[in-house]
C-alpha positions as CSV (number, residue, x, y, z in Angstrom):
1,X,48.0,126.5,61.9
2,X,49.3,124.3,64.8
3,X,53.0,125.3,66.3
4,X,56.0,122.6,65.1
5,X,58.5,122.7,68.1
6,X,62.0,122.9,66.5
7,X,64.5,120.2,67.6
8,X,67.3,121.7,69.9
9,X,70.3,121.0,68.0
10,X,72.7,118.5,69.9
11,X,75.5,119.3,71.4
12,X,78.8,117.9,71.4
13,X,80.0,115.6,74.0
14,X,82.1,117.5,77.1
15,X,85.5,116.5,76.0
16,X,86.8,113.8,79.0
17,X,89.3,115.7,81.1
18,X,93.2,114.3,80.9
19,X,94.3,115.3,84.2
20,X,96.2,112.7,86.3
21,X,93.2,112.6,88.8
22,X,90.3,112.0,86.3
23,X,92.6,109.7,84.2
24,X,92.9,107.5,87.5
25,X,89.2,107.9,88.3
26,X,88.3,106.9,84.5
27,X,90.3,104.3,84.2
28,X,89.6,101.4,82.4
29,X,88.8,97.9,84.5
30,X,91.9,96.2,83.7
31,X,93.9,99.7,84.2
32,X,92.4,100.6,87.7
33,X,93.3,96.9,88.7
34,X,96.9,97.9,88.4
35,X,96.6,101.1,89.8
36,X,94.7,100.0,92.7
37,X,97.4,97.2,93.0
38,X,99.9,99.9,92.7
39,X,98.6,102.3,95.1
40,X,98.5,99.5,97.3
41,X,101.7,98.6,97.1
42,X,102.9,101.8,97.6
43,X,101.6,102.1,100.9
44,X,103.1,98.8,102.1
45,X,106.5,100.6,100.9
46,X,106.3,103.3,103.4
47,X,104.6,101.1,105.9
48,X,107.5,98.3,106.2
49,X,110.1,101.2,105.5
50,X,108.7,102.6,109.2
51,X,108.7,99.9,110.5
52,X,111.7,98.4,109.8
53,X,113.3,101.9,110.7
54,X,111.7,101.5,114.3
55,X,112.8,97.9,114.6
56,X,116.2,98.4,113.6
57,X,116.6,101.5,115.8
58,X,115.0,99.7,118.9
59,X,117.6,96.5,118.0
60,X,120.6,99.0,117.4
61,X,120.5,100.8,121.0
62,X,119.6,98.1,122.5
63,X,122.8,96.0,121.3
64,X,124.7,99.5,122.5
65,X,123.2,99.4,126.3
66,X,124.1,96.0,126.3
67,X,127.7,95.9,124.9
68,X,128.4,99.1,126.9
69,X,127.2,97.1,130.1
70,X,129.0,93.9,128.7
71,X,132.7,95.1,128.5
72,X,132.3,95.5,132.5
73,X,132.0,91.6,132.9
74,X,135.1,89.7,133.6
75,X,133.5,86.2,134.2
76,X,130.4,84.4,132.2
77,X,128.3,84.9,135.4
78,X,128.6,88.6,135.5
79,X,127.9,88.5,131.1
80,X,124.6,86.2,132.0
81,X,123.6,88.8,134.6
82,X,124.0,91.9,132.1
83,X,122.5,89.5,129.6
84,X,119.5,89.3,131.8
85,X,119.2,93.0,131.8
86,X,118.7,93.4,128.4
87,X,116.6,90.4,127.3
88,X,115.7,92.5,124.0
89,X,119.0,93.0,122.6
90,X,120.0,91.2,119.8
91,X,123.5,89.9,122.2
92,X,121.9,89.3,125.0
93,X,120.1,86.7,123.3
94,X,123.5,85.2,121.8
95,X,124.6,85.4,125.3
96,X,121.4,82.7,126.3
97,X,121.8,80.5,124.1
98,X,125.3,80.3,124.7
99,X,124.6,79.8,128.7
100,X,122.3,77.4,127.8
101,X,124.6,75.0,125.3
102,X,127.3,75.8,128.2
103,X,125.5,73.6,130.8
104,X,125.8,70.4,128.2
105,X,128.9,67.8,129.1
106,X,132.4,68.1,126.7
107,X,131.5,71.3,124.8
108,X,134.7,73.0,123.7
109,X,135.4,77.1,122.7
110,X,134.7,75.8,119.1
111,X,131.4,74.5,119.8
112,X,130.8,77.7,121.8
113,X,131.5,79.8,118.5
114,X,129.6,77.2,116.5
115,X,126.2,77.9,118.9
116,X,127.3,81.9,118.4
117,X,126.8,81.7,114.8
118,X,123.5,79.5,114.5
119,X,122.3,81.8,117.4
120,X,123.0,85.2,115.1
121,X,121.9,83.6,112.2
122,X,118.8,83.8,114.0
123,X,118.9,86.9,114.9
124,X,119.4,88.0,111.1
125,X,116.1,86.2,110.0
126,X,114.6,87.6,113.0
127,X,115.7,91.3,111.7
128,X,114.9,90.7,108.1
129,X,111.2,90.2,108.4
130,X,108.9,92.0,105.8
131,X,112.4,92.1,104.1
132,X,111.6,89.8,101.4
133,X,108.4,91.8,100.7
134,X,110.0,95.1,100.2
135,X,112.5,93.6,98.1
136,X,109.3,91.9,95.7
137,X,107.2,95.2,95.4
138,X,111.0,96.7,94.1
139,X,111.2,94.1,91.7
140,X,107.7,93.5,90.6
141,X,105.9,97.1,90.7
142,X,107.3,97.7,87.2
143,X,106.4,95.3,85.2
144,X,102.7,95.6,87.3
145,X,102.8,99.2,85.6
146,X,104.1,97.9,82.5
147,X,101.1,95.6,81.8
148,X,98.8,98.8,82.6
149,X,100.7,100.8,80.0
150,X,100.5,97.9,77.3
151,X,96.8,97.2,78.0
152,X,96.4,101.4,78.0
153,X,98.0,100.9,74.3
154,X,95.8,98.1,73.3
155,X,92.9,100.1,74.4
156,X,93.9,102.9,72.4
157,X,94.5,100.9,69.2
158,X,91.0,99.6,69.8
159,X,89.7,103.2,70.0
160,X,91.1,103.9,66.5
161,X,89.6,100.9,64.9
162,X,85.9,102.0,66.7
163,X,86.0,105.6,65.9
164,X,88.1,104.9,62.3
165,X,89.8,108.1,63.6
166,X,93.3,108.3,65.4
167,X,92.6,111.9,66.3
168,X,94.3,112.5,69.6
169,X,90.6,113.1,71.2
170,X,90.4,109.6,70.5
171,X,93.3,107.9,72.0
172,X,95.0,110.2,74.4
173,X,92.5,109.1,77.2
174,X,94.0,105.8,76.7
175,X,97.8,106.8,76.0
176,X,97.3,109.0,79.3
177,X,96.0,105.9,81.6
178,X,98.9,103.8,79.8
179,X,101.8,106.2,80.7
180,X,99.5,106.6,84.6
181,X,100.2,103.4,85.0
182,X,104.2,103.7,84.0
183,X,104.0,106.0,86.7
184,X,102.4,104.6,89.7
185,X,104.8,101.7,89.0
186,X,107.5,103.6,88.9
187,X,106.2,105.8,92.5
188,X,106.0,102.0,94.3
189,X,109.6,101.2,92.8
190,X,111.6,103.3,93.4
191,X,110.8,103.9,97.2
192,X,110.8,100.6,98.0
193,X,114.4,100.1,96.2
194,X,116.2,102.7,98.3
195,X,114.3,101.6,101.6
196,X,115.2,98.1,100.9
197,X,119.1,98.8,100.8
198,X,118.7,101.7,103.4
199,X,117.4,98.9,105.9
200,X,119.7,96.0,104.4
201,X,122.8,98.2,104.9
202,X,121.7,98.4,108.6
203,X,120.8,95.5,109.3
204,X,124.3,94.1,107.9
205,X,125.7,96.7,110.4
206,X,124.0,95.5,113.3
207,X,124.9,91.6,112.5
208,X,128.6,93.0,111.9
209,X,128.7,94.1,115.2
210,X,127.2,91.2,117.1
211,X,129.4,88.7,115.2
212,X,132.4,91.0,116.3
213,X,131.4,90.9,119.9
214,X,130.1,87.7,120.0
215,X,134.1,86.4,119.9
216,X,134.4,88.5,122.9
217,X,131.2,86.3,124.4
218,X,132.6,83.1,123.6
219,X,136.0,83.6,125.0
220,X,134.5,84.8,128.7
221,X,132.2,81.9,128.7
222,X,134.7,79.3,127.5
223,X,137.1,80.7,130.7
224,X,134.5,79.2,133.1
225,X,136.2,76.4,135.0
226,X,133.7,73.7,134.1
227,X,134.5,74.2,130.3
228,X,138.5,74.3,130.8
229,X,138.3,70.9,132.8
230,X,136.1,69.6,130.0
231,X,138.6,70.9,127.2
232,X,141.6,69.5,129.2
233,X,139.8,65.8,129.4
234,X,139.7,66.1,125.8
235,X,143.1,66.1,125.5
């Protein structure tokens, strides 16, 4: 009598691993969006947060060679020398404009000090670039994560209304991209809140100092003769 071949009896589904790395790699559409938005912004964290470091650094000796250098003037032609020598230094540009606006008919010590202040203001937008984006991705990155984790819920409330079962098999794949997604937002957050007020703080350190000096600047420049004769017509 011919052979029957016996069915090989089936076997159960490999249960889906729920470490952080496959829970990332398995993620659902909508989930990996915001982790790939995450990730990404996470990055551009520690990317401005060098960058700004450098910049700030560069600007900060700088400003010292050129304040070091500037207390040696004792006329506004020796300060637009030194200011020469330092063209990168957040004074030395002060100093320009101010020789500039100095060659202009009637212009008084208070003008002078008005010029300063336009002239540092920017210098502050100058150093605050990429400033507004670090300060967004510390806003924004959790809520970003809190939408994963509520569409990680909803997905998991959907998988208990497919499988009529809320057996953790069932929905702790989705639970565990929903609280992945808490994280990540959280990882982008927090760095990029202590790098933004690490850099703030130093950049409101430099612009101390140059409005500080810059009184100093004025008050050399308004000595030169041209100035004094103008400020004496005036009265």
């Amino acid at each position: 009598m011919p052979e029957t071949s016996v069915p090989a009896p089936e076997t159960a589904p490999a249960p889906q691993a729920l470490d952080p790395l496959h829970l990332v790699l398995d993620s659902s559409g909508v989930v990996l969006v915001v982790l790939l938005i995450l990730v990404t912004a996470s990055f551009a964290v520690w990317l401005i947060w060098f960058l700004k470091s450098l910049q700030i650094r560069r600007l900060r000796s700088a400003q010292s060679q050129f304040e070091e250098a500037a207390q040696r003037a004792r006329n506004a032609t020796d300060l637009e020398s030194i200011a020469r020598q330092f063209p990168s230094a957040p004074g030395a540009r002060v100093v320009f404009e101010l020789s500039r606006r100095r060659e202009q008919p009637n212009l008084s010590a208070e003008l002078l000090m008005s010029v300063a202040k336009r002239a540092i203001v920017a210098e502050q937008q100058r150093a605050s670039t990429l400033m507004p984006t670090l300060s967004s991705i510390a806003s924004s990155s959790p809520f970003i994560g809190l939408f994963g984790t509520v569409w990680g819920i909803m997905d998991a409330f959907l998988q208990i209304g497919v499988h009529k079962s809320a057996s953790l098999p069932v929905v702790a794949p989705a639970i565990g991209e929903a609280l992945i997604a808490t994280a990540f937002g959280l990882v982008a957050a927090i760095p990029a809140t202590i790098g933004y007020n690490f850099v703030d703080q130093r950049i409101a350190d430099l612009l101390g100092e140059l409005e500080t000096s810059s009184e100093t600047w004025v008050e050399t420049l308004a000595a030169d003769p041209r100035i004094m004769a103008a400020a004496r017509r005036e009265v």
